[in-house]
N, CA and C of each residue as an Amber inpcrd file, in Angstrom:
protein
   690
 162.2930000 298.2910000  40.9620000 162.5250000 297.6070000  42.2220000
 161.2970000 297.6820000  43.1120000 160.4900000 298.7100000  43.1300000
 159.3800000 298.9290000  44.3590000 158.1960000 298.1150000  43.7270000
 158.2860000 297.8030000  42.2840000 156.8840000 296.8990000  41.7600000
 157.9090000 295.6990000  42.4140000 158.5630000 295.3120000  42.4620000
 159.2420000 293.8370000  42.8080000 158.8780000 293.5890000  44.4180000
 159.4760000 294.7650000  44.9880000 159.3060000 294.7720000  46.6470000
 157.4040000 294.4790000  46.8720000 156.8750000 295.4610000  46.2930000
 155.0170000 294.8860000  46.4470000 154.7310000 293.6190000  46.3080000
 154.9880000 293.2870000  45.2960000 154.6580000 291.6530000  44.7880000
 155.0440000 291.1640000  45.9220000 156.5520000 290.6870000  46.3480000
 157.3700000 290.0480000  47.5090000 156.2580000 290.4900000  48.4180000
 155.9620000 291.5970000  48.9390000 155.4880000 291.9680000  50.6580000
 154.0400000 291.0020000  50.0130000 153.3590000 291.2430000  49.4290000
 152.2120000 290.6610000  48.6040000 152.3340000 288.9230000  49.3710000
 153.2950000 288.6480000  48.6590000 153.9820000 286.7710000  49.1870000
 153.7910000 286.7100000  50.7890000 154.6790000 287.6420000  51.1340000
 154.8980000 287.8020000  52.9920000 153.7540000 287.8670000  53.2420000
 152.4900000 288.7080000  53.2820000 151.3680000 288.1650000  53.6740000
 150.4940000 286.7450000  53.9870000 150.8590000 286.3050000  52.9730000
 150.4280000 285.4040000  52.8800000 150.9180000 284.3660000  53.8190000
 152.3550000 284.2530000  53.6510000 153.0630000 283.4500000  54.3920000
 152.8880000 283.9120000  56.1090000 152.6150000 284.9230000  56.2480000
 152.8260000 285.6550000  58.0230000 151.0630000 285.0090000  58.1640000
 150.2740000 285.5490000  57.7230000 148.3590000 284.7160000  57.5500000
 148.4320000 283.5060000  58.1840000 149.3930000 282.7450000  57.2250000
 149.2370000 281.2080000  57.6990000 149.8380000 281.1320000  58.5640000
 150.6630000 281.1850000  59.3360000 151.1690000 280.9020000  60.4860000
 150.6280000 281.5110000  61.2600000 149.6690000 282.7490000  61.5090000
 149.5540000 283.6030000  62.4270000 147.8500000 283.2150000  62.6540000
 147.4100000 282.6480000  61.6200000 146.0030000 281.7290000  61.4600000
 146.4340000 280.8060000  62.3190000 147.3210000 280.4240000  62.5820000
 147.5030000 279.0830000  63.4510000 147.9000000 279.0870000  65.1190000
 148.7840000 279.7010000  64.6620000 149.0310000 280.5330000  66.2780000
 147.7920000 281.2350000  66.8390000 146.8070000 281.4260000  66.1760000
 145.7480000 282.3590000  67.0810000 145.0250000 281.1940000  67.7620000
 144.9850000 280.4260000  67.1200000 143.8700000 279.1020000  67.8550000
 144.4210000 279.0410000  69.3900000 145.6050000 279.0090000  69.6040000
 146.7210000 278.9110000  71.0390000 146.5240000 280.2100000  71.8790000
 145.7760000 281.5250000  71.1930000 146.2500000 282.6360000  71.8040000
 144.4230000 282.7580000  72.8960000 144.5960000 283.4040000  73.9180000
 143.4110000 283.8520000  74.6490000 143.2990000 285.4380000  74.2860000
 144.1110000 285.6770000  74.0530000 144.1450000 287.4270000  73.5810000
 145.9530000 287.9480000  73.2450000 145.9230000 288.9100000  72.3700000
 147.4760000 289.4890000  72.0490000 147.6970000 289.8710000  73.6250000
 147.4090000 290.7390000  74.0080000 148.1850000 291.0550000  75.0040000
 148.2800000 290.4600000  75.7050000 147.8240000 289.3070000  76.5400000
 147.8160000 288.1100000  77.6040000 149.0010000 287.4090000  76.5960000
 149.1950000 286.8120000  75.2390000 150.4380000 286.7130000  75.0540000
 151.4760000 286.7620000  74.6410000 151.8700000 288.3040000  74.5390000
 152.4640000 289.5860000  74.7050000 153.5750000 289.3740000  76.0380000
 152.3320000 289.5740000  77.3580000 152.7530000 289.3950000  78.7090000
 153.6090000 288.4030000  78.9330000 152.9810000 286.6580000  78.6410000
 153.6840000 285.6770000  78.6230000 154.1990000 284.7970000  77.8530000
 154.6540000 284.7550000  76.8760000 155.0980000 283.9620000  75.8370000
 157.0900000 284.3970000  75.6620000 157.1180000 284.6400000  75.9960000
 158.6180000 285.6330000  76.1140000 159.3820000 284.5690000  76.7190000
 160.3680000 284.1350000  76.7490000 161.8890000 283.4070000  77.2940000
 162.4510000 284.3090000  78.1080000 163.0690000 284.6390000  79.2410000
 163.8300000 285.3590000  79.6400000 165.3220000 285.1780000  79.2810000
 165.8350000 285.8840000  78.1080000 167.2670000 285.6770000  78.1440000
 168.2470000 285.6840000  78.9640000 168.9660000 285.0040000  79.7680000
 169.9380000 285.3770000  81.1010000 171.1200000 285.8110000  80.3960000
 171.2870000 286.4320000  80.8860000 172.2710000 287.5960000  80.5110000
 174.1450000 286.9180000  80.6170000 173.7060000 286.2350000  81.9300000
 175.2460000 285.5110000  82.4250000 175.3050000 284.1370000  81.0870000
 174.2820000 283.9170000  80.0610000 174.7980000 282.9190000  79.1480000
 174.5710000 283.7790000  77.7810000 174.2460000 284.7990000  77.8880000
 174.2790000 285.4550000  76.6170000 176.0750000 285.6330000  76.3850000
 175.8680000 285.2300000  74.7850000 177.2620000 285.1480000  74.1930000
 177.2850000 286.5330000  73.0510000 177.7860000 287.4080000  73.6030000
 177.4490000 288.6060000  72.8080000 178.6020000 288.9540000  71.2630000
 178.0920000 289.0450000  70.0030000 178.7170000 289.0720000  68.9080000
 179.9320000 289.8640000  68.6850000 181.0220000 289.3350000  68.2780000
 181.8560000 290.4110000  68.1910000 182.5800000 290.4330000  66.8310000
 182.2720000 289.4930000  66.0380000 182.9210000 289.6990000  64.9730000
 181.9010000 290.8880000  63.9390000 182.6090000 291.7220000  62.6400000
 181.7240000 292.5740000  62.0840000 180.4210000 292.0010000  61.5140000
 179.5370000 292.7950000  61.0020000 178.1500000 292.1580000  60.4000000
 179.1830000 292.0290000  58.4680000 178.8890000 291.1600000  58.3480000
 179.1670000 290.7060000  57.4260000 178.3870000 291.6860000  55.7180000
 179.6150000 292.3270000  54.9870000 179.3230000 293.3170000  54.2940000
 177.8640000 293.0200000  53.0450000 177.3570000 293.2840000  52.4180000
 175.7950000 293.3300000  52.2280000 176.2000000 293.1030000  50.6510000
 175.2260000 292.6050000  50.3070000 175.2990000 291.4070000  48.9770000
 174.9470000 292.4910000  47.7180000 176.1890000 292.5410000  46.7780000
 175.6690000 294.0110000  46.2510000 174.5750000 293.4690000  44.8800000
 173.8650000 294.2180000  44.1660000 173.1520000 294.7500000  43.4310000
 171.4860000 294.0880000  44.3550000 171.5580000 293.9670000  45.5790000
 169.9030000 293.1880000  46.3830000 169.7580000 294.1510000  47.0280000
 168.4580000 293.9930000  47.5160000 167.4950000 294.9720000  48.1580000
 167.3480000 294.6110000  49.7060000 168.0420000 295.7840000  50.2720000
 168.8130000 295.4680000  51.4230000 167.5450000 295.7970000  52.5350000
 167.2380000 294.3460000  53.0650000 166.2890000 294.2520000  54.2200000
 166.9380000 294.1060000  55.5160000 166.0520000 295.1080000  56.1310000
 166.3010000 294.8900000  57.5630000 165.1440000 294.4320000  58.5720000
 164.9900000 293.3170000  59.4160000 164.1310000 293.0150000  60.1650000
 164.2310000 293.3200000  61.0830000 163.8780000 294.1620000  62.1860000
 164.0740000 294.7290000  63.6980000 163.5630000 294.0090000  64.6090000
 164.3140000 293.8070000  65.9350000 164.3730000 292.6070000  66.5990000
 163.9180000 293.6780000  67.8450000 162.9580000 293.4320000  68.9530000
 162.5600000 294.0740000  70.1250000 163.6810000 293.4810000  71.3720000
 164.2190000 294.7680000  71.7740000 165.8040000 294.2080000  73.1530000
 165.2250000 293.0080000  73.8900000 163.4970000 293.0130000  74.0960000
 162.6500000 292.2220000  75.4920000 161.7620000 291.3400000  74.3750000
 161.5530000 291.0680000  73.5640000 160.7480000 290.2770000  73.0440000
 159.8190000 290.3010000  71.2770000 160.2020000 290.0060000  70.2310000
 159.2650000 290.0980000  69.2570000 158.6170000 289.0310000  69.0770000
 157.4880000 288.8910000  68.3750000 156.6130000 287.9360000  67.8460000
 156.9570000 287.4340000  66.6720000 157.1810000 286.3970000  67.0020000
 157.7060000 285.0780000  66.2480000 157.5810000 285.1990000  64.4190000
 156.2290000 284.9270000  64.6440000 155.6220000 284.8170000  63.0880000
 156.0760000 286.0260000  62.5410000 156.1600000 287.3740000  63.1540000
 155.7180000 288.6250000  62.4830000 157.7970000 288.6260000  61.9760000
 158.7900000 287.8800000  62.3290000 160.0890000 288.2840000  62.5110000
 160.1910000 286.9160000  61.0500000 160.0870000 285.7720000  61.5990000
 160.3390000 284.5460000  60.3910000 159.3040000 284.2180000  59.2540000
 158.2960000 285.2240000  59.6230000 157.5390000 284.6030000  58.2040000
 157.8970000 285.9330000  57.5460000 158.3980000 286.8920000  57.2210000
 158.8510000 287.9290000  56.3650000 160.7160000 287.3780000  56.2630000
 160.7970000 286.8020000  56.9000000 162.7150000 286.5310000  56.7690000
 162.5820000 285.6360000  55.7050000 161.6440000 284.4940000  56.0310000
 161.5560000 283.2750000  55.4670000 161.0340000 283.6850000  53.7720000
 160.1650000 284.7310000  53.1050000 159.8780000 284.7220000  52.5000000
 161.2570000 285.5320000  51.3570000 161.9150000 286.8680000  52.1000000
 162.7400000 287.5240000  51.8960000 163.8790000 287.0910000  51.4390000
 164.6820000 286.0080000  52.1480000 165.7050000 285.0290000  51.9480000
 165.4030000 284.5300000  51.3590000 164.0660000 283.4980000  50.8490000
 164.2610000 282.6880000  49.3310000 163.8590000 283.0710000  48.4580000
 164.3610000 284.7850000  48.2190000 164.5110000 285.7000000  46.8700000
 165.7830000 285.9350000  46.5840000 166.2590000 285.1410000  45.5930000
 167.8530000 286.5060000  44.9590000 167.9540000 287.5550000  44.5340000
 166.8040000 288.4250000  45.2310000 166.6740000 289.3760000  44.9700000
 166.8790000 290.1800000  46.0350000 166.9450000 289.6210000  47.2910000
 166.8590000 290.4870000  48.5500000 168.3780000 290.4020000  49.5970000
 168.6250000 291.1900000  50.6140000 169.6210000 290.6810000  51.2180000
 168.9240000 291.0350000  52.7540000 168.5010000 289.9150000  53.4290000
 167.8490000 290.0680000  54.4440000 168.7170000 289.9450000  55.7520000
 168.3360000 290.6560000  56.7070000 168.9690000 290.2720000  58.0360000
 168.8490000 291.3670000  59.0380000 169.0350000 290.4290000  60.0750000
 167.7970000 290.6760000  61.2610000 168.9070000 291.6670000  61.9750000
 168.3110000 292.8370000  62.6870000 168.7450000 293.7610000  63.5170000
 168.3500000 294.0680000  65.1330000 169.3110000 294.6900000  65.8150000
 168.8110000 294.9460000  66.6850000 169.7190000 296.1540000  67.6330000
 169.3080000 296.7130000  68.8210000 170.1920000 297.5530000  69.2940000
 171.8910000 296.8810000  69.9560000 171.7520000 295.8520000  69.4320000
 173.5380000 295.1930000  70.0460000 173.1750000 293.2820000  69.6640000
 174.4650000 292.8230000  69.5940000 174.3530000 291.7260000  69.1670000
 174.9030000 290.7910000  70.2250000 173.2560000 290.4560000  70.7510000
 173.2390000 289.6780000  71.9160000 171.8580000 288.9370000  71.8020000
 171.4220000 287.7590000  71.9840000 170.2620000 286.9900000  71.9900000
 169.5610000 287.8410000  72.5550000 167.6530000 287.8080000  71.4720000
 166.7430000 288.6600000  72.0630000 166.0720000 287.3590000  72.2210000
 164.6920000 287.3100000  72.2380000 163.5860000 286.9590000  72.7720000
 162.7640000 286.6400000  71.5150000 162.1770000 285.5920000  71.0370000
 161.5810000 285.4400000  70.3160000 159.8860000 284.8610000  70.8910000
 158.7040000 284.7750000  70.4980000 157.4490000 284.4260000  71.6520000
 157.4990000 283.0490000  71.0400000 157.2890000 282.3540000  71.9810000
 156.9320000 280.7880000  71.7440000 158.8090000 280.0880000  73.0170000
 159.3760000 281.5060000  72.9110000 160.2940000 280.8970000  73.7800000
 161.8950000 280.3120000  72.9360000 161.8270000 281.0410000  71.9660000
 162.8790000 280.9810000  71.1920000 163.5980000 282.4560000  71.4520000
 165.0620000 282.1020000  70.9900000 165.8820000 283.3660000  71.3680000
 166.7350000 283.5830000  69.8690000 167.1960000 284.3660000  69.4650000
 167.6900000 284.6790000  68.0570000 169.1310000 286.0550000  68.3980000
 170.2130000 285.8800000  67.5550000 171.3140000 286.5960000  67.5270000
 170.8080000 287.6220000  66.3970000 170.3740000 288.6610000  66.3450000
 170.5210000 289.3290000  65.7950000 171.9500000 289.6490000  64.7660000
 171.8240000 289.9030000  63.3910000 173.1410000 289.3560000  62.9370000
 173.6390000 290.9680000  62.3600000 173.1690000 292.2860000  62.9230000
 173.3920000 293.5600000  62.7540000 173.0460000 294.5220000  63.6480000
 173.2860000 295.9790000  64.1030000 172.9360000 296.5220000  65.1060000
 172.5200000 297.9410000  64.1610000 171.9080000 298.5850000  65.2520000
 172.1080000 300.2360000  64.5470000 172.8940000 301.1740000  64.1350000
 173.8600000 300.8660000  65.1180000 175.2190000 301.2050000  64.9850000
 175.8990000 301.0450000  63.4410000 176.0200000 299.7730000  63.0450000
 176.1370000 299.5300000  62.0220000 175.8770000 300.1960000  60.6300000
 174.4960000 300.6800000  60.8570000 173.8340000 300.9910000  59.3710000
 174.5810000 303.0420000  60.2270000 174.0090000 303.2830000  61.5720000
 175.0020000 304.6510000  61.6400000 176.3570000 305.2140000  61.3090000
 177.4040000 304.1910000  61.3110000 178.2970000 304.3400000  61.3510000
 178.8390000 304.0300000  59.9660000 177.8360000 303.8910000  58.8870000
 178.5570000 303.4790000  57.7830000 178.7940000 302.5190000  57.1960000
 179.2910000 301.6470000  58.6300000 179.6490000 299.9350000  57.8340000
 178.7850000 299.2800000  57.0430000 177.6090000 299.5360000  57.2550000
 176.8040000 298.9940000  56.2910000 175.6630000 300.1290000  55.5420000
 175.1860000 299.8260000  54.6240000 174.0210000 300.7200000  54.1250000
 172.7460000 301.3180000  54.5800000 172.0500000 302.4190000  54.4910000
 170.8820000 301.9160000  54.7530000 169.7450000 301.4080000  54.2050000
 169.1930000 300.7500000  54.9280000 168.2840000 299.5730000  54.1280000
 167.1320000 300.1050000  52.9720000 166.9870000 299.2690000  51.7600000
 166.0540000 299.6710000  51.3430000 164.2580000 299.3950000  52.4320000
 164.5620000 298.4380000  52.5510000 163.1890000 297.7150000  53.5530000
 163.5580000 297.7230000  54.5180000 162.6460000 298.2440000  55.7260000
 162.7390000 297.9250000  56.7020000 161.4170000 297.1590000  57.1660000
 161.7380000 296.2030000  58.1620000 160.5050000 295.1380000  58.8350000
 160.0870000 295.4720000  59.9080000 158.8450000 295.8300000  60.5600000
 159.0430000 295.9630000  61.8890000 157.4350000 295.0090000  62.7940000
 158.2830000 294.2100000  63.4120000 157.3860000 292.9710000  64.0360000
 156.8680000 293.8940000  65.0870000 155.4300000 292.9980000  65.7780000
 155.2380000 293.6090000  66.4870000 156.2570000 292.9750000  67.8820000
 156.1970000 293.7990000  68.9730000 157.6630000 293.9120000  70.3490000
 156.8900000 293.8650000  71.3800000 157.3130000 293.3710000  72.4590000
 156.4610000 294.1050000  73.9840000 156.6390000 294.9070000  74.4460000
 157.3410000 295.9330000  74.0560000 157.2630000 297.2500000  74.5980000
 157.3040000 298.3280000  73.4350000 156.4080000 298.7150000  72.5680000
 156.8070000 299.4910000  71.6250000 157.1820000 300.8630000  72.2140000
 156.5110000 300.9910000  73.4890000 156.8930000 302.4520000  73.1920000
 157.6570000 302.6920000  74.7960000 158.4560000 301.6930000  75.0430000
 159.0940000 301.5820000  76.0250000 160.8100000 302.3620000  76.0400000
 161.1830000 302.7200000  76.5770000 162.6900000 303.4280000  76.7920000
 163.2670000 302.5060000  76.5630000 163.7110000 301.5300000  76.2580000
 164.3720000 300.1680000  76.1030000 164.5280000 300.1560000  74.2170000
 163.3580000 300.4210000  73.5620000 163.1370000 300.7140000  72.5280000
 163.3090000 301.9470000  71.4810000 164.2990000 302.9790000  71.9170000
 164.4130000 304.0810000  71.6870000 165.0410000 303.9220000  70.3140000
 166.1950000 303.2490000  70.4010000 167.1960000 303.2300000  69.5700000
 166.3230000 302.6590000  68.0860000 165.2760000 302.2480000  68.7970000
 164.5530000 300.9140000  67.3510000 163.8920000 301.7110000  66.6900000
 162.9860000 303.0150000  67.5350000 162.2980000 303.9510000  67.0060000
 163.0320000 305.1160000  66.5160000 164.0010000 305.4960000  66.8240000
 165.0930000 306.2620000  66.0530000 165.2750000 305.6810000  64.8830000
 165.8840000 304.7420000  64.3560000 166.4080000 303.8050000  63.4990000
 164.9610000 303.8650000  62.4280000 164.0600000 303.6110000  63.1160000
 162.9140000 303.3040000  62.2520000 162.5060000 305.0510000  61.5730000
 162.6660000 306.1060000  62.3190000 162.3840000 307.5540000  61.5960000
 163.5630000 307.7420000  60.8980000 164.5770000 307.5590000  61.1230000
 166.0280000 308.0610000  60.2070000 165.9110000 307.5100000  58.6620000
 165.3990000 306.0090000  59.0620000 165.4370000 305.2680000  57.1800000
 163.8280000 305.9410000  56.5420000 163.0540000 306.5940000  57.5860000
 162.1260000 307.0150000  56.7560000 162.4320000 308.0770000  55.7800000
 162.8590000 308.8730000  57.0520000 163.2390000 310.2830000  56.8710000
 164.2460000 310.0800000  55.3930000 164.5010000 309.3800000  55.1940000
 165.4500000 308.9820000  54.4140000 164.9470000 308.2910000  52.7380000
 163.6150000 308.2240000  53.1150000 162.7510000 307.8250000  51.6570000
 162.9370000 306.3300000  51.2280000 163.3520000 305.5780000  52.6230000
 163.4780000 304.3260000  52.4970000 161.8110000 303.4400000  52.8060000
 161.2130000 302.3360000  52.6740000 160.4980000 301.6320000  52.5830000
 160.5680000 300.8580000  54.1480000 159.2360000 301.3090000  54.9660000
 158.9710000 301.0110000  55.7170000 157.4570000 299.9910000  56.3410000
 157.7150000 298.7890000  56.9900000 157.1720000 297.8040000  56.7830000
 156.4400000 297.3450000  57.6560000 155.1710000 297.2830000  58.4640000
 155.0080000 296.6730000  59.7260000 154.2210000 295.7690000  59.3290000
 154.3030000 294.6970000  60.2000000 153.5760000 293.4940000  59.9990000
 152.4370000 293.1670000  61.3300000 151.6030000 293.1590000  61.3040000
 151.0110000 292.7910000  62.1040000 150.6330000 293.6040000  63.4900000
 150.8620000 293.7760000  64.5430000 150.6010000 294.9610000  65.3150000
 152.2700000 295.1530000  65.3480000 152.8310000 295.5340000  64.5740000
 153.6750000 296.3050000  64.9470000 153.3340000 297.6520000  64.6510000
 152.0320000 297.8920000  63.9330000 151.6340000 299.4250000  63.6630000
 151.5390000 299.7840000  65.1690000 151.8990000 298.9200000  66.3400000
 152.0590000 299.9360000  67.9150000 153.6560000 300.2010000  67.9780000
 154.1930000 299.7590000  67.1660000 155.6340000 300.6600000  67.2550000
 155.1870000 301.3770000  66.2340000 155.3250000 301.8350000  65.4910000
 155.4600000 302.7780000  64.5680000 154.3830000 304.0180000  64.9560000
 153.3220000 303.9350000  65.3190000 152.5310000 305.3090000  66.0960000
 153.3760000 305.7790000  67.0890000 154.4810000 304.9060000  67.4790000
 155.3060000 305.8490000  68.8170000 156.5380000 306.5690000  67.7640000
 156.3620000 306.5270000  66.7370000 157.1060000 307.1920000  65.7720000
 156.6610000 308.5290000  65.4020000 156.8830000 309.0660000  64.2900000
 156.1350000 309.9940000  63.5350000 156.0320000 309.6170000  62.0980000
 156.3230000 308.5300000  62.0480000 156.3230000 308.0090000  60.5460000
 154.5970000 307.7990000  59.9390000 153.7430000 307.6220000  60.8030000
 152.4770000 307.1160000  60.4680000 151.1610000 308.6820000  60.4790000
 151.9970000 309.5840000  60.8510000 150.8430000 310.9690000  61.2130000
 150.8640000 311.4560000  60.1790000 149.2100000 311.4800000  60.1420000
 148.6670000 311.8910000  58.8390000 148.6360000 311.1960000  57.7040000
 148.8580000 309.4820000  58.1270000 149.1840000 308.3970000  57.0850000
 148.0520000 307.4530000  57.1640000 147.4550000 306.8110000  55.7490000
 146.7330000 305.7670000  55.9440000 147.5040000 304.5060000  56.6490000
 146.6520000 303.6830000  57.3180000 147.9860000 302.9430000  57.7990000
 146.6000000 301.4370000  58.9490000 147.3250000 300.0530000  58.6140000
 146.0700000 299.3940000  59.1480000 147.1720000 298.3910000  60.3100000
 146.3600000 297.7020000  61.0680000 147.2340000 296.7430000  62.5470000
 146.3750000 295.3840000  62.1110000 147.2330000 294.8120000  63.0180000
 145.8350000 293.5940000  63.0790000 144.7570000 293.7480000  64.1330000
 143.5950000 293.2710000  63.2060000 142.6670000 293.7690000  62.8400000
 141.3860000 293.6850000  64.3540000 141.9750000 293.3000000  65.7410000
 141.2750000 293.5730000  67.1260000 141.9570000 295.2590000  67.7810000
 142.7830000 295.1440000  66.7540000 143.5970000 296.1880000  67.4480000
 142.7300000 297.6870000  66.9490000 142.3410000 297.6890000  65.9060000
 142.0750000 298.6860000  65.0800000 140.9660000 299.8910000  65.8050000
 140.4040000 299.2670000  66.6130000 139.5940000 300.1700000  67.6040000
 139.8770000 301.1480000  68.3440000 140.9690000 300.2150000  69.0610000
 141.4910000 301.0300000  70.1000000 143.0140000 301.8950000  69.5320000
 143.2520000 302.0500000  68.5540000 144.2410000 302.9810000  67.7650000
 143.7440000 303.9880000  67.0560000 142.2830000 303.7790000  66.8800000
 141.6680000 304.6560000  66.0240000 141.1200000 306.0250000  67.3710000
 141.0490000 304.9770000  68.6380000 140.8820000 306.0440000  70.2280000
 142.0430000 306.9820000  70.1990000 142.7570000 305.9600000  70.3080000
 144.5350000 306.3350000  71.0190000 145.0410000 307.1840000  70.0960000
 145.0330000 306.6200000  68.1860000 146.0430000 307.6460000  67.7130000
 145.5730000 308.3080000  66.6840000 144.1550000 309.3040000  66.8960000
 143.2740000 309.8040000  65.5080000 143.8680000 310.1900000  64.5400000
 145.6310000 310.9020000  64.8250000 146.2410000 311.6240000  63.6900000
 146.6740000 310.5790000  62.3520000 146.5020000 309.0640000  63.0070000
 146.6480000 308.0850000  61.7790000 145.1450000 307.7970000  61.2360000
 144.7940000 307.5720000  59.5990000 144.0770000 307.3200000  58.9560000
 144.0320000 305.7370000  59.3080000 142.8530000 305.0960000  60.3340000
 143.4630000 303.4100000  60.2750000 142.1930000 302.9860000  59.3320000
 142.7750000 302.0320000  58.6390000 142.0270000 301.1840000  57.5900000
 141.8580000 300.0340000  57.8180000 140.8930000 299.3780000  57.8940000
 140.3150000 298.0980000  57.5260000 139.5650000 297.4470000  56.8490000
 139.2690000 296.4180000  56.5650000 138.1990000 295.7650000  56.1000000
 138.0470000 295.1860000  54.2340000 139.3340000 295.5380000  54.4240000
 139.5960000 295.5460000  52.4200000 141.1980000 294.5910000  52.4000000
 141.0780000 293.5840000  51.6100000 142.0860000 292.9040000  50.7110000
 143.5220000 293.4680000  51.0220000 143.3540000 294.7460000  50.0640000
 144.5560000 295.1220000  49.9000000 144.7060000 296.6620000  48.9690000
 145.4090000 297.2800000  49.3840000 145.0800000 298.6400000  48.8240000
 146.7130000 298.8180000  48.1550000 147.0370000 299.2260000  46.3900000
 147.7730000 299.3840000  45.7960000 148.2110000 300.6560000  45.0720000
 149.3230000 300.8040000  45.2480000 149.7960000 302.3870000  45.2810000
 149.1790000 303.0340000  46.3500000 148.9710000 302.6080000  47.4620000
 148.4020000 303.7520000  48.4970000 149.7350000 304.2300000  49.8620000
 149.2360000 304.8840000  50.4750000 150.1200000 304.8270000  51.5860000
 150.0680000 303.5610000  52.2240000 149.0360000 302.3980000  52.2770000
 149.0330000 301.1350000  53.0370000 148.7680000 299.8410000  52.0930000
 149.4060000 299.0310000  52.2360000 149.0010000 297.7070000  51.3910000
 148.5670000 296.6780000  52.9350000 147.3450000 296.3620000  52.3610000
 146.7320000 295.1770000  54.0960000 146.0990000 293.9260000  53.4110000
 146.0900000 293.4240000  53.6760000 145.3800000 291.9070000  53.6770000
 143.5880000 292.4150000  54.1540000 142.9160000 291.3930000  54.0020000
 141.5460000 291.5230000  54.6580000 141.3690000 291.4560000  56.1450000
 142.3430000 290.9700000  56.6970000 142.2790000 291.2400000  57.6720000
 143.6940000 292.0760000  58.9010000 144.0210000 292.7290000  57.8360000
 144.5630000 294.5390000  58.0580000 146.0790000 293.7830000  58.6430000
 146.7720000 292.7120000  58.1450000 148.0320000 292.1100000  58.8000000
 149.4200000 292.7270000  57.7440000 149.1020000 293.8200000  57.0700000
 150.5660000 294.2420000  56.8580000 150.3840000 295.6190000  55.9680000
 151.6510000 296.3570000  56.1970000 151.3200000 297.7910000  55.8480000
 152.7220000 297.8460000  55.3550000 152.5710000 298.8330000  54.4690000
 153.6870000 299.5460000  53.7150000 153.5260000 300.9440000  53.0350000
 154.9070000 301.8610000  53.0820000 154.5800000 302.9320000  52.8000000
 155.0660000 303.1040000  51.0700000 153.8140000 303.9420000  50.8490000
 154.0920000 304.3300000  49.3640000 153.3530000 305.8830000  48.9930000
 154.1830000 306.5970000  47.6430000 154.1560000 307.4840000  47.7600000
 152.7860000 308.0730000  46.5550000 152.6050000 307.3840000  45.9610000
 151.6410000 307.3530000  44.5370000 149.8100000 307.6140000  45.2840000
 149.1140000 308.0120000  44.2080000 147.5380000 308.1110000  44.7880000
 147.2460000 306.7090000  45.0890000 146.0420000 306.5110000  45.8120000
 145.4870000 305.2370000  46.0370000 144.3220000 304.8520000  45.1350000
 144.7090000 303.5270000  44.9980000 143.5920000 303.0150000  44.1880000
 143.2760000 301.6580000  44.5470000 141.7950000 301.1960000  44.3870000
 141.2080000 299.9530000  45.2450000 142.3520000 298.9530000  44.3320000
């Protein structure tokens, strides 16, 4: 299953590249739009979910995509769904701390179709994959529950995934200390200031059997347990 999951994240690259190659032409900088690209969900038309998350597709490789309460980045949430879902191999679906429209950037809003609760309480499994886009607040109190969620399936020897700068949620973790581990690739400077206890990598394709698999230009990471080799 984990040579299957590489190959797949392998695909997701590719697919998150091209869209995120395209979206940059629009961008003046991540964090300028970070700040503004966000929808404000109003709360008085949020239609909040109440029926159960619908039970998980057995013998597939149960993905979870994590949804930020205030905002994730678009590409980093549908170009890993999009690639995930047209595998019969996977059972993908998007999470979040309650099932109520979040924030998607470009001004789209999305129902999260699972909570934490969920995978805590049993009703559902925990995931083999987890996704984690980059959010506007990674390391915000709003986000607690996402960064809990994200150490429990580690802690747990499950397969953990960031795409793009979401390596700024996951340093507010402990999942990445003492880990090779790469962001996209403006970011890489100022993480290498901020968080020395991570090994950050750049500048290479893609690294197999390592603690990090990245693109050339450092847009996706995954954890693995084997030596590294170019």
């Amino acid at each position: 299953m984990k040579s299957l999951v590489r190959c797949v994240l392998l695909a997701a690259t590719g697919a998150v590249l091209g869209m995120a190659t395209l979206a940059g032409f629009a961008l003046v900088g991540f964090n300028t739009t970070m700040a503004r690209d966000f929808a404000k969900v109003n709360a008085q038309h949020s239609v909040v979910g109440d029926s159960p998350a619908r039970a998980p597709r057995p013998g597939r490789i149960q993905t979870a995509i994590l949804l930020g309460r205030n905002g994730s980045v678009a590409t980093d949430v549908m170009g890993p769904y999009s690639v995930f879902a047209g595998s019969p191999k996977f059972d993908v679906r998007t999470v979040s701390s309650a099932r109520s429209p979040v924030a998607l950037s470009g001004g789209l809003t999305v129902m999260p179709e699972a909570t934490y609760d969920d995978y805590q309480s049993g009703r559902l499994p925990l995931p083999d994959l987890v996704v984690v886009p980059a959010i506007t607040e990674p390391a915000g109190s709003d986000e607690a529950e996402l960064r809990a969620f994200i150490e429990s399936v580690h802690a747990a020897g499950r397969m953990v995934m960031g795409v793009c700068a979401g390596a700024r949620v996951l340093v507010e973790t402990g999942v990445l200390y003492g880990k090779k581990a790469t962001s996209f690739w403006s970011d890489l400077d100022g993480m290498k200031a901020t968080h020395p206890e991570t090994i950050w990598v750049g500048g290479t394709r893609w690294g197999r059997g390592c603690e990090c698999c990245h693109d050339r230009r450092g847009e996706l990471r995954y954890r693995r347990k084997p030596a590294c080799r170019a």
